[in-house]
RODO-2510 file (C-alpha; in nm, 4 decimals, decimal comma):
residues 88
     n   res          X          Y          Z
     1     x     0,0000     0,0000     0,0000
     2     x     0,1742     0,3263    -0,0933
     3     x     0,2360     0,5899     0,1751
     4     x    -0,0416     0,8203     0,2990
     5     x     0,0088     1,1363     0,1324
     6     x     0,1101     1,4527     0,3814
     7     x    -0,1432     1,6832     0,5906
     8     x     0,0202     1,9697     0,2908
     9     x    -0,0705     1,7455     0,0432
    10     x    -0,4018     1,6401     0,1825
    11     x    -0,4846     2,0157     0,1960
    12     x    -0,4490     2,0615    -0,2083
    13     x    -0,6058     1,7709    -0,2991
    14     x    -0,9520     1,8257    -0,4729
    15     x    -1,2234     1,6468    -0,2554
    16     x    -1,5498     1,5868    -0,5112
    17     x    -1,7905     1,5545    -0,1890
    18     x    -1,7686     1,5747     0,1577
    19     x    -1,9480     1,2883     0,3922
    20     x    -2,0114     1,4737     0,7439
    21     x    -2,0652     1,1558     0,9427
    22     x    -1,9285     1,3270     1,3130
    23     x    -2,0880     1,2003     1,5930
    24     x    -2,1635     0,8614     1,4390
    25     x    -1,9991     0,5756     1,5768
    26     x    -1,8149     0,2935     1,4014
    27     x    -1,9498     0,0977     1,1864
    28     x    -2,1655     0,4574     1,0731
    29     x    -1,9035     0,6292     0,9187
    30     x    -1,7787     0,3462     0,7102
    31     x    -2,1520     0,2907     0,5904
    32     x    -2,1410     0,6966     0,5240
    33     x    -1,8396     0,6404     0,3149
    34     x    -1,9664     0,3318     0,1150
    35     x    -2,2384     0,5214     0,0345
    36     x    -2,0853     0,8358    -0,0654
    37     x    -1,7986     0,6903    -0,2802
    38     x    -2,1003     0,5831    -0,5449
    39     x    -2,1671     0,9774    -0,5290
    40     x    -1,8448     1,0244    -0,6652
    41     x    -1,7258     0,9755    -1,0393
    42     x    -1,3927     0,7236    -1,0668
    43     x    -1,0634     0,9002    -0,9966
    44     x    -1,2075     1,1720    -0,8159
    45     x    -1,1687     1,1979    -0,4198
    46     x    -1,4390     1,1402    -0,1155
    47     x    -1,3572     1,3288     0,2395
    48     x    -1,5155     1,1919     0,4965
    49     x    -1,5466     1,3632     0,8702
    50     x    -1,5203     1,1559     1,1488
    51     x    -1,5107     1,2028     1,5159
    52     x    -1,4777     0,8399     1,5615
    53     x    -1,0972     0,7535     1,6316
    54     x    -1,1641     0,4314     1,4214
    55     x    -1,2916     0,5602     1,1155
    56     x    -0,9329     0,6132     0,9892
    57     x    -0,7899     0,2869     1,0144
    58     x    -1,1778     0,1355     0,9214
    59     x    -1,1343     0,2931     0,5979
    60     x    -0,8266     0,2351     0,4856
    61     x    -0,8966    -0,1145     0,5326
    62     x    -1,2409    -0,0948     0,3260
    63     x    -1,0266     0,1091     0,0697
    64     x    -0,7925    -0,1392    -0,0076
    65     x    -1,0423    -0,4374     0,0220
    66     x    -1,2294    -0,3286    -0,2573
    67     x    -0,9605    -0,1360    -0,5035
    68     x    -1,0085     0,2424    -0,3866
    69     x    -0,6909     0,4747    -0,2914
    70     x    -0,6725     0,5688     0,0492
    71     x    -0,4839     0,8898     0,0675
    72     x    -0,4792     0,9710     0,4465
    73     x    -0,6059     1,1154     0,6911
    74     x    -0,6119     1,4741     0,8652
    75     x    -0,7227     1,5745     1,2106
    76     x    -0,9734     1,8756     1,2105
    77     x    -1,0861     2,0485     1,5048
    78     x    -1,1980     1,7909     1,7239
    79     x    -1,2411     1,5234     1,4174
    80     x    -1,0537     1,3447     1,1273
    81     x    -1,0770     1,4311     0,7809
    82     x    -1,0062     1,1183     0,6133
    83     x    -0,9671     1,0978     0,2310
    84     x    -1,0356     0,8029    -0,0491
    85     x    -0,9809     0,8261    -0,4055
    86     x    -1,2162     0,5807    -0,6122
    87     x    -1,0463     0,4162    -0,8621
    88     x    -1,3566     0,2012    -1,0165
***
C-alpha cells in the first residue's frame, strides 16, 4: 500500500464531496463512506469527517479491500478528515 500522502498534500487535494458523518460511531461512518464513494465519479476523491478515532484505520482497510486509494487522513478540530480516491 503506498504511503499516505502529507497533511500539505491532503490540503491541495480536490475532494469531489464531503461525507459529514461526526458524531456517528463505528461501523456509521464506514456505511457513510460506502455510500458516498457511489456519489463520486472514478478518480475523483471522497472526504469523509469523522469524530470516531476508528474511522481512519476502518477505511483504509475498506479502501484497499475493494480497489479504492486511500490517501490519508487529517485531524480537524476535534475530528478526522479522512480521504479516499475511487479508482472504479
Amino acid at each position: 500500500m503506498p504511503a499516505a500522502l502529507t497533511e500539505s498534500e491532503l490540503a491541495a487535494v480536490s475532494v469531489a464531496k464531503v461525507v459529514d458523518a461526526r458524531g456517528s460511531a463505528c461501523p456509521g461512518p464506514l456505511l457513510e463512506a460506502k455510500k458516498g464513494i457511489g456519489a463520486v465519479s472514478v478518480g475523483a476523491v471522497l472526504e469523509i469527517w469523522s469524530s470516531d478515532p476508528i474511522t481512519k484505520t476502518d477505511i483504509g482497510a475498506w479502501a484497499a479491500k475493494v480497489g479504492h486509494a486511500f490517501l490519508g487522513y487529517a485531524p480537524a478540530d476535534g475530528y478526522d478528515r479522512v480521504f479516499v480516491r475511487r479508482l472504479k
